[in-house]
C-alpha positions in Angstrom: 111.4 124.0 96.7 112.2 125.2 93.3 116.0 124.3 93.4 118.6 125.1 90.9 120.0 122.0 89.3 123.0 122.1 87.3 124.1 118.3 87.9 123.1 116.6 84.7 122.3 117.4 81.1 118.8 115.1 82.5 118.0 117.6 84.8 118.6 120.2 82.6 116.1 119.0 79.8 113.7 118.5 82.2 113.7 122.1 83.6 113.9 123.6 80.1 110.9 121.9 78.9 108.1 122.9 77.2 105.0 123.4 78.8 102.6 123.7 76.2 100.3 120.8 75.1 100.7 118.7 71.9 98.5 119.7 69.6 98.5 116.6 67.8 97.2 114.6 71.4 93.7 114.8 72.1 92.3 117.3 74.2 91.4 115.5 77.6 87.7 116.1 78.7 85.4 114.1 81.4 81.9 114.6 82.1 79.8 113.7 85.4 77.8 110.6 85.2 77.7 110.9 89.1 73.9 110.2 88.8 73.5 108.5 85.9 75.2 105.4 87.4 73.1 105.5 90.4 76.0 107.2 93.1 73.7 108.4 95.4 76.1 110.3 98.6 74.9 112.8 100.9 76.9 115.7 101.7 79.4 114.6 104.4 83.0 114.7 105.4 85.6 113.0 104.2 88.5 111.2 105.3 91.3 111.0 102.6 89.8 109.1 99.5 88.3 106.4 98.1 88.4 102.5 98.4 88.4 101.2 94.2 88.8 97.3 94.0 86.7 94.0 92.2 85.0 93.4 95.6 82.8 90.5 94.1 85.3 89.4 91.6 83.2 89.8 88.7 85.7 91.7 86.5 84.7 95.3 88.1 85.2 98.2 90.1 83.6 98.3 93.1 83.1 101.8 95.2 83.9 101.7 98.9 83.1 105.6 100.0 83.6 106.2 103.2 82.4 109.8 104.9 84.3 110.0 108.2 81.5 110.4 111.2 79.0 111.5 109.3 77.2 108.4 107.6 77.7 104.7 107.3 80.1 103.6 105.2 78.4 103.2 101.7 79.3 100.1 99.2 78.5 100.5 95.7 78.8 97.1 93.3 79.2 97.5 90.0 77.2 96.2 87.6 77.8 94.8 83.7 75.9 97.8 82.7 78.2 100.6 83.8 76.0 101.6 86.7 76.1 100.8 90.9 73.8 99.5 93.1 74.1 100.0 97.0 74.8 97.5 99.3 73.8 98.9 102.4 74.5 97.6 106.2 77.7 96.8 105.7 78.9 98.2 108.5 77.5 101.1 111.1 78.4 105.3 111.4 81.2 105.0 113.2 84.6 107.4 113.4 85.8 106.3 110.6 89.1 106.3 108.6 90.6 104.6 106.4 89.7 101.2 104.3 91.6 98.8 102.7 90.2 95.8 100.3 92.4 92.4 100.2 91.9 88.8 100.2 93.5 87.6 103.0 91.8 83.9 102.9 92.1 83.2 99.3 88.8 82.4 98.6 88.6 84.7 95.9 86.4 87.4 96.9 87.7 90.7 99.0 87.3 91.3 102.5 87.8 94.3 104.3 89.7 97.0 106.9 88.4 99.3 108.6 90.2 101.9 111.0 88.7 103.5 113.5 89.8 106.3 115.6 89.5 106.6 119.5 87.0 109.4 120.0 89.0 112.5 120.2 92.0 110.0 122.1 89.4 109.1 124.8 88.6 105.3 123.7 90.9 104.1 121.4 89.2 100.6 119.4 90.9 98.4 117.2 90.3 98.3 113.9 87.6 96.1 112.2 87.8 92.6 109.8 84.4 92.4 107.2 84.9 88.9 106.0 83.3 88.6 102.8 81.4 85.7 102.6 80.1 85.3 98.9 78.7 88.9 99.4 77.9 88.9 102.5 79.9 90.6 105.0 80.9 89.1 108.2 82.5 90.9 111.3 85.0 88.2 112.8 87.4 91.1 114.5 87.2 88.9 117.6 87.2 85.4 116.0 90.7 86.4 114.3 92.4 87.6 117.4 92.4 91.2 116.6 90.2 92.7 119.1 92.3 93.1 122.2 94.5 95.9 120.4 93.0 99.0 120.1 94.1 102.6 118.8 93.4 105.6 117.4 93.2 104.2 114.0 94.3 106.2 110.8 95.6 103.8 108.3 94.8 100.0 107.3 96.9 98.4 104.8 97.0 95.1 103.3 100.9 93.8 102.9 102.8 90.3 102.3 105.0 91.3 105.2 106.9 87.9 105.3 106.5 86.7 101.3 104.7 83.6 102.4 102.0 84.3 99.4 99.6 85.2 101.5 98.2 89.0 103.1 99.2 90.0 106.3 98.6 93.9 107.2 99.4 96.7 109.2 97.9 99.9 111.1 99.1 103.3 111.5 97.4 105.1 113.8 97.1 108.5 115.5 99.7 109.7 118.5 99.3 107.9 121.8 97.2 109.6 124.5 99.0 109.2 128.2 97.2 106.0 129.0 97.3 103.9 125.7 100.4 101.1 126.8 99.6 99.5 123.2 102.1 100.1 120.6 101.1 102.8 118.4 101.4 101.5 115.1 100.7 97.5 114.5 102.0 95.0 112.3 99.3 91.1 112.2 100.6 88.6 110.7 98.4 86.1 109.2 98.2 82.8 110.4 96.9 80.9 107.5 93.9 79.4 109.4 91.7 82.8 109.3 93.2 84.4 112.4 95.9 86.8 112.7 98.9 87.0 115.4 100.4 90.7 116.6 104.4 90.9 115.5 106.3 93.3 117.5 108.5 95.3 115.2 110.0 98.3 117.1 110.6 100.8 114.4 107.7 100.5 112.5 105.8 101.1 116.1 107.7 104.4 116.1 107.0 105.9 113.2 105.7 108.9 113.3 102.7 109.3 110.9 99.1 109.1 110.3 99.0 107.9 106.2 101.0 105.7 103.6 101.5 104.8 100.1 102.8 101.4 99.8 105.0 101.1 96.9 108.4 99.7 95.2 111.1 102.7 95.4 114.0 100.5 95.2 112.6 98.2 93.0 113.5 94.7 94.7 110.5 93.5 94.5 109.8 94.0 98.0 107.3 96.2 99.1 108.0 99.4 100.9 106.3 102.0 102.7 106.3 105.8 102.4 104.8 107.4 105.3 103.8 111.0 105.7 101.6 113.2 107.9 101.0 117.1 107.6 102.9 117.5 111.1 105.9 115.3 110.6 108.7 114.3 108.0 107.9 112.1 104.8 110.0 109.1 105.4 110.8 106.2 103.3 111.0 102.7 104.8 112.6 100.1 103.1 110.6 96.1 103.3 112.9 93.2 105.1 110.6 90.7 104.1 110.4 89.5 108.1 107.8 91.9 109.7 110.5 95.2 109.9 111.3 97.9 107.9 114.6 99.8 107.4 114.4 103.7 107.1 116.1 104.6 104.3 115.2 108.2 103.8 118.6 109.9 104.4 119.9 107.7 101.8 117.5 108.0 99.4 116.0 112.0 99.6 117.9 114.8 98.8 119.4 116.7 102.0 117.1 120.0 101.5 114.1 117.2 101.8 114.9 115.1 104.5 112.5 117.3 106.5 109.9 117.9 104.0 106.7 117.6 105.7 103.0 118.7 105.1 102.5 115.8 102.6 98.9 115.1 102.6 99.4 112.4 99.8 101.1 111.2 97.9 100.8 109.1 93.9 103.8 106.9 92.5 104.4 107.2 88.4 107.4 106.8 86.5 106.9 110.0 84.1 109.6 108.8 81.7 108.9 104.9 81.8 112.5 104.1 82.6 111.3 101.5 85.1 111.8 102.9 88.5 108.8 105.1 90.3 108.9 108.8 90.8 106.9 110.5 93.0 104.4 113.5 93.6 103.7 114.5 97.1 100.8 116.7 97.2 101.5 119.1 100.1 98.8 121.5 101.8 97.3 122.0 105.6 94.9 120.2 107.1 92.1 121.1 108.1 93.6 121.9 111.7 96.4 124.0 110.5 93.9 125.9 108.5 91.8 126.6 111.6 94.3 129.1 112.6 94.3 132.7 111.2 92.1 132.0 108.2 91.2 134.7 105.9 89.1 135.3 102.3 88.5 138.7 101.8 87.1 139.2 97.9 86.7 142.8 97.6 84.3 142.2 94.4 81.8 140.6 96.5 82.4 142.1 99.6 82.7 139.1 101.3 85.0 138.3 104.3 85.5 134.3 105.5 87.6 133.5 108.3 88.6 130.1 110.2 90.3 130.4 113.7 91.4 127.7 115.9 88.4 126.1 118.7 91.1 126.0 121.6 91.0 128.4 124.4 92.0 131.5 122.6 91.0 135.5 121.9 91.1 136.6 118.7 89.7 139.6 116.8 89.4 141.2 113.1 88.2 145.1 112.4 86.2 145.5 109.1 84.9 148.2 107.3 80.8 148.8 105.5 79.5 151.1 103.7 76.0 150.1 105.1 74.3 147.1 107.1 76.3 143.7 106.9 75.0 140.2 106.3 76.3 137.5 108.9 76.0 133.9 108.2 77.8 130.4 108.5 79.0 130.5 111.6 80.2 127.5 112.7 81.8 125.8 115.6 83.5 122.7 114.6 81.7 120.5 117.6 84.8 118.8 120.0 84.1 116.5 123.0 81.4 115.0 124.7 80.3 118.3 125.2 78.9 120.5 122.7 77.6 123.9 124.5 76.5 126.8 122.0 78.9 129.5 121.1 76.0 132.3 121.4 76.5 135.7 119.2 76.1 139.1 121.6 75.9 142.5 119.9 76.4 145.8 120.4 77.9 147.7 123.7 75.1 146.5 125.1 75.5 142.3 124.6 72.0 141.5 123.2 72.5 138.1 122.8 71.9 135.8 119.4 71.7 132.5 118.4 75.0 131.8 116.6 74.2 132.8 112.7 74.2 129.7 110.8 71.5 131.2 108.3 72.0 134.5 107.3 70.8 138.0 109.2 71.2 141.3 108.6 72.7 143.4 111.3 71.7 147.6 111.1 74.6 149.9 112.3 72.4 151.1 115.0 71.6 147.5 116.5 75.2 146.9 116.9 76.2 150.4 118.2 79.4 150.2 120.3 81.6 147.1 121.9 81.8 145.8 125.4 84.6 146.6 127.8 84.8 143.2 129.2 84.0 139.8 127.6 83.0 137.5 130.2 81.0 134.4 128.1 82.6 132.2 125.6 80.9 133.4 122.3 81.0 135.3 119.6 81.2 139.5 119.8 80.3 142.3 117.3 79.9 145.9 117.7 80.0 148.9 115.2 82.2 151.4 116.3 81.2 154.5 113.8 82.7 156.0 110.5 82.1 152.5 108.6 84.2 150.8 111.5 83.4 147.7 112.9 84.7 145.0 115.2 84.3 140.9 115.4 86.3 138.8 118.2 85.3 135.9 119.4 86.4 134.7 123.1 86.6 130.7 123.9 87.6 129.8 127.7 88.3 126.4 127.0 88.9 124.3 124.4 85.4 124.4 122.9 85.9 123.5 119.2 88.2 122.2 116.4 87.6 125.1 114.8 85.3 128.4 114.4 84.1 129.5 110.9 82.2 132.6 110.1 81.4 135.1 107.0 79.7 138.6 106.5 78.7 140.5 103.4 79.0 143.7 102.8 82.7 144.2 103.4 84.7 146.9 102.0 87.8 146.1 104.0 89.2 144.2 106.6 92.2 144.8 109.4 92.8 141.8 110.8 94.8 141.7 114.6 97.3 139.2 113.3 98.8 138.3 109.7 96.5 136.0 108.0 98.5 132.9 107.1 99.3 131.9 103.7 97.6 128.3 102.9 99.9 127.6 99.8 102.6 125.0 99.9 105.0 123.9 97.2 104.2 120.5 95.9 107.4 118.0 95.3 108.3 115.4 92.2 111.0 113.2 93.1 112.6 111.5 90.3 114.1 107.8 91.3 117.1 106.9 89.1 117.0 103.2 91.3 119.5 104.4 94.4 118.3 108.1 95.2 116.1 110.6 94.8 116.0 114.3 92.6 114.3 117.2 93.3 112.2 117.5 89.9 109.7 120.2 91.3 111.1 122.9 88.7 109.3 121.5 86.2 105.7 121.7 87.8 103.3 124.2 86.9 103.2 126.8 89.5 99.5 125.6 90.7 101.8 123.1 92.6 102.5 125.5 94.9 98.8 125.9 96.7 97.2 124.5 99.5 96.6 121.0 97.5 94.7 118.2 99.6 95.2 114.9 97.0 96.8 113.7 94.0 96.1 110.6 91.6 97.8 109.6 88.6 97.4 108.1 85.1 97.2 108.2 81.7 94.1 110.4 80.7 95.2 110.8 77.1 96.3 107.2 76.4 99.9 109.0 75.1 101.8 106.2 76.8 102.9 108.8 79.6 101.6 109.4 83.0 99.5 112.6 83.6 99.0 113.8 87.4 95.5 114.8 88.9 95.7 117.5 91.5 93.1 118.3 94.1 93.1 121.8 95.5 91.7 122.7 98.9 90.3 126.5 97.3 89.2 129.3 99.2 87.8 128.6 102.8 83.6 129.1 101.7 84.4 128.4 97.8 85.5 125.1 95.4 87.9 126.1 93.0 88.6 123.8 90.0 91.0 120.7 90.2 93.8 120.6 88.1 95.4 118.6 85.5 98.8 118.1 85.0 99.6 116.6 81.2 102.6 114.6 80.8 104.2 116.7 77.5 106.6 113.8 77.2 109.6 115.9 76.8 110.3 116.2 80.4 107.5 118.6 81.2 104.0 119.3 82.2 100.7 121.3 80.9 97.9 122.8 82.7 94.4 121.9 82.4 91.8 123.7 84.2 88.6 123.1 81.7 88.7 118.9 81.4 85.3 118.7 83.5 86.4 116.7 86.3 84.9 119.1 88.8 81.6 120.2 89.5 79.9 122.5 87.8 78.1 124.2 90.6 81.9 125.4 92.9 80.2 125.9 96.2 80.9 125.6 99.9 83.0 122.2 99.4 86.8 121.6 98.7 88.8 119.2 96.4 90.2 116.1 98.8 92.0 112.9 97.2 90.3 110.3 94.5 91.1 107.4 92.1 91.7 107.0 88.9 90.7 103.9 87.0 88.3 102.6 84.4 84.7 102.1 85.3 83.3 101.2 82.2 86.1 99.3 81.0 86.3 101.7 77.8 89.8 101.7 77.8 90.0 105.1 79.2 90.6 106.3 82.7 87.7 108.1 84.5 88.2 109.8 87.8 85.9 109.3 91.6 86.6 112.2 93.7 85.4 112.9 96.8 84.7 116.6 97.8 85.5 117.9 101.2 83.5 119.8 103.5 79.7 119.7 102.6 80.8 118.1 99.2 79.3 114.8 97.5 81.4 112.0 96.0 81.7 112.4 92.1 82.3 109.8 88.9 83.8 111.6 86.0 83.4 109.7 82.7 86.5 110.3 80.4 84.9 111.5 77.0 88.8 112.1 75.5 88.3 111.1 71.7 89.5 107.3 71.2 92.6 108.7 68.9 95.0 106.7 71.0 95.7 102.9 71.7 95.3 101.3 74.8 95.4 98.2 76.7 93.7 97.1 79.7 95.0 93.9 81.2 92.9 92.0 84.4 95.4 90.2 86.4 94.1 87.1 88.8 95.6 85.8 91.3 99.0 83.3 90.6 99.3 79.3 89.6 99.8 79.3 93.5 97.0 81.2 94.9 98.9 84.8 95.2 97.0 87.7 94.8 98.0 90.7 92.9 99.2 93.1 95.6 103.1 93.8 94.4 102.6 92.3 91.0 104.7 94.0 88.6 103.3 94.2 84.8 106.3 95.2 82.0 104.7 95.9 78.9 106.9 96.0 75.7 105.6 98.4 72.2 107.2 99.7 69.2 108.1 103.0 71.2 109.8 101.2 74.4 108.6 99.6 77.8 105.9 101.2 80.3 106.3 99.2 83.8 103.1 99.4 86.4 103.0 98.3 90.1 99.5 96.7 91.4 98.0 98.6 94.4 96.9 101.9 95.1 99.1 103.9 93.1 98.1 106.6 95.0 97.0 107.3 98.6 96.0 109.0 101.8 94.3 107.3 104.0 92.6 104.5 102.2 93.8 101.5 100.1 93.0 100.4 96.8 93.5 97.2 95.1 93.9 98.1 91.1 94.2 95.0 89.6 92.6 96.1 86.1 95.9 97.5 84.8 95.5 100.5 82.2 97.7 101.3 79.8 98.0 104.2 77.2 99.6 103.0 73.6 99.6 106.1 72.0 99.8 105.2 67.9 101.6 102.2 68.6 99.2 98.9 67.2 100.7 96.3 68.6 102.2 94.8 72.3 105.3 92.9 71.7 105.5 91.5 75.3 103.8 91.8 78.4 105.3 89.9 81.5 103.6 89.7 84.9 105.7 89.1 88.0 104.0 88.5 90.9 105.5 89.1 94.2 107.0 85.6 94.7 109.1 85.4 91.5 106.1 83.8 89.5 105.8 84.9 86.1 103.9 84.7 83.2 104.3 86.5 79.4 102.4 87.1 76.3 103.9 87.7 72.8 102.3 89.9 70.5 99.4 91.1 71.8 96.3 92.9 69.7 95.7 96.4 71.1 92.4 97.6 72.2 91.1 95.3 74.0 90.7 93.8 77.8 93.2 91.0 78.4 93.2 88.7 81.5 96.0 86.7 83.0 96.2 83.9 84.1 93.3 83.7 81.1 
């Protein structure tokens, strides 16, 4: 965006700010204790972040880590000695999305959502209810009266859509396919007696999105929703408290955003604790969009990666070698039922290959000339002389979500078409309680690439929030993640060497997280989950205990009402920091972050702390000791 502001003095301090760390703050550094707390993953896909919440309600994070269609689901309970253990069979390897962790029957313990997705649009299912029953978890999707509404599930959330103290929820799925006749997005409402009853609510059914953050913007004490998709507008929906919403983004977003889509997710913070929650949408492509005129050429290495769309298409690139070239991952994305080899045929003459997935040197003379006609779906390379060659790959139908490949030994590349440039500018909207500003001048410019998540928190226990940025990298090659330091005078710092990524940046990219403390240590550590062949990671926060903190457990009400909404206003010598109770960030997944953290800086003691939870019930504590993990009710 990177709009001029000349509106208010406000603004004007903001853009002006400095960007360079305090040297009197710690220096923020994590290490990986991945393995050391027993997080075993496997190398899979991912699908939009974590699921963090006390599933067992014994005063701990819990790890819900789900891998799209690649592996079961995996539960990981934490234990009072800082490490997991895996619950396994929780539920089966299914085409899974998103999660969402809420206690929908009161019996203190959480139970779970789980969308699913249709099968490529061919069978669309409805989403799935994992009663938890003292640990054990309990598949009563038909006994509850969901399972006659199916869709091509994206996004489950748990929501009080009607204030009765109790969860209802909601599901935003993927576009209808010509013969779906059931709404496209959902809204249940709970009935109170375990089951659940479909609400019709007309606009909500329309919107157009495939993820949400639900969150406070107008700070009524109502939840709202912010929904987003990388194909559609970012729109901002205020909660009626009677099963609709109200969209309220013309009033609320600047006019130059009102269209502002390619928001892959997005984190709530108020980054001068005035009370009201900003925003950072993370923007980028997904991983369709990239499928279309990919390039990474590093000259150093001599390495050319490309990623091209899988429908029926023709496309080509013309490289140049000094000498023999090395082919290897190439990849077809599989699509459909059907999932027919992309063969590789070289040469004038079309001696055919296997398609290189494992690397294979291919001699100038083997791959002398290139055919005249291209009859087979597959992959085609030829050398044409004088260090010339040729690559084009021919698909007559749509065989693939995408095609991947990469060759060593590149000196330089001519593509047929103009490569398309992955980066897009990240936004910070600043809410001053009736509308929106356009705060992205004051981002670091690594705001403007092809970013996939963002979390946020306090990493430095400053009493300001920090931002957490995951970065999609080159198409074969992790790049590091990025911090973004709160400088508390109305700017941000860049971090690149805090440890929260691994060490080893290989064929993987950075995807969405949480942040939140595992160990209870009074400092936030960071789960990420690594895209495209990547693991899930815990990154332990090793930042030197210089600065205060608090971390406060909040229960359910006097009345039964959990902590989804709750609103905790903490008062210290230095002003008031305000927290909403949720996910504080999202994609596809929900979180329920109920162990609030909060940063002190050098300020020793907590005049107030007030907890309101969504009903109007309230509780407050007067001078509280700092340091330490609080609970209310006690």
């Amino acid at each position: 965006m990177n709009t001029k502001y000349s509106i208010s003095l406000l603004v004007s301090i903001f853009i002006i700010a400095c960007a360079k760390v305090d040297e009197k703050e710690p220096v923020v550094k994590f290490y990986e204790v991945t393995e050391k707390v027993g997080l075993n993953t496997d190398k899979n896909w991912k699908y939009g972040g974590p699921t963090v919440a006390d599933i067992s309600n014994n005063g701990r994070y819990d790890l819900l880590l789900g891998n799209h269609d690649t592996s079961p689901i995996q539960l990981f309970l934490a234990k009072p000695d800082g490490t997991f253990t895996e619950q396994k069979g929780l539920f089966p390897r299914a085409d899974l999305h998103g999660i969402a962790a809420g206690d929908y029957d009161k019996d203190g313990d959480l139970d779970l959502l789980i969308a699913l997705g249709g099968g490529n649009g061919l069978t669309p299912q409805p989403q799935r209810l994992l009663r938890n029953d003292n640990g054990r978890f309990v598949d009563v999707t038909e006994d509850s009266g969901l399972s006659e509404m199916g869709a091509r599930g994206r996004s489950v959330r748990w929501i009080d859509l009607d204030n009765d103290g109790d969860l209802d929820f909601l599901q935003i799925n993927a576009e209808q396919m010509a013969n779906e006749n059931i709404p496209r997005n959902i809204l249940f409402e709970n009935n109170g007696d375990g089951t659940f009853t479909y609400r019709k609510s007309i606009a909500f059914e329309n919107i157009d999105a495939e993820r949400l953050l639900i969150s406070d913007f107008n700070n009524d004490g109502v939840l709202d929703i912010i929904t987003f998709s990388p194909y559609n507008p970012i729109e901002f929906w205020q909660g009626n408290n009677d099963f609709t919403f109200t969209d309220v983004s013309k009033q609320w977003l600047p006019e130059e955003l009102i269209s502002t889509n390619q928001v892959l997710a997005v984190a709530e913070l108020d980054i001068d604790n005035d009370g009201y929650l900003d925003y950072y949408l993370a923007r980028g492509k997904s991983i369709y969009q990239i499928a279309n005129n990919s390039v990474n050429f590093n000259e150093e290495k001599q390495r050319l990666d490309l990623r091209d769309e899988g429908n029926k298409s023709h496309d080509g690139i013309t490289f140049y070698s000094e000498g023999d070239i090395k082919l290897f991952d190439f990849y077809r994305f599989p699509r459909g039922a059907d999932k027919p080899t992309i063969p590789l045929f070289i040469g004038n003459s079309k001696t055919m290959q296997v398609m290189p997935s494992e690397a294979i040197s291919v001699a100038k003379e083997v791959a002398e000339g290139f055919p005249e006609e291209l009859e087979e779906s597959g992959w085609y390379l030829g050398y044409l002389g004088r260090g010339k060659w040729r690559l084009e790959w021919l698909l007559k139908s749509d065989l693939a979500w995408d095609l991947r490949a990469s060759i060593t030994g590149v000196t330089k590349v001519e593509p047929d078409w103009e490569p398309q440039n992955l980066g897009v500018q990240d936004i910070l909207l600043k809410n001053d309680g009736t509308k929106f500003t356009d705060f992205t001048d004051i981002l670091p410019k690594e705001s403007s690439e092809n970013n996939q998540g963002v979390i946020s928190g306090d990493f430095n226990n400053d009493g300001h929030n920090d931002l957490f940025i995951y970065r999609f990298g080159e198409l074969k090659q992790r790049i590091p993640d990025v911090l973004f330091i709160n400088d508390k005078i109305g700017g941000f710092s860049t971090m690149f060497n805090h440890g929260a990524t691994p060490k080893v940046l290989g064929d993987s990219h950075g995807d969405m997280g949480a942040a939140f403390d595992y160990n209870l240590d009074g400092k936030l550590d960071i789960l990420s989950g690594d895209d495209d062949n990547g693991q899930w990671h815990l990154y332990q926060n090793d930042t030197s205990p210089d600065n205060n903190y608090l971390l406060l457990r909040v229960g359910s009400s006097k009345t039964g009402v959990d902590t989804y909404g709750a609103k905790v206003k903490i008062t210290t010598q230095s002003g008031s920091q305000h927290k909403l109770i949720g996910s504080g960030s999202a994609s596809h997944s929900q979180s329920l972050l109920n162990i609030v953290h909060f940063g002190l800086g050098k300020d020793d003691i907590i005049k107030n702390i007030e907890v309101t939870w969504r009903t109007g019930e309230t509780v407050s504590l007067k001078d509280v000791a700092v340091n330490q993990l609080k609970s209310i009710p006690n």
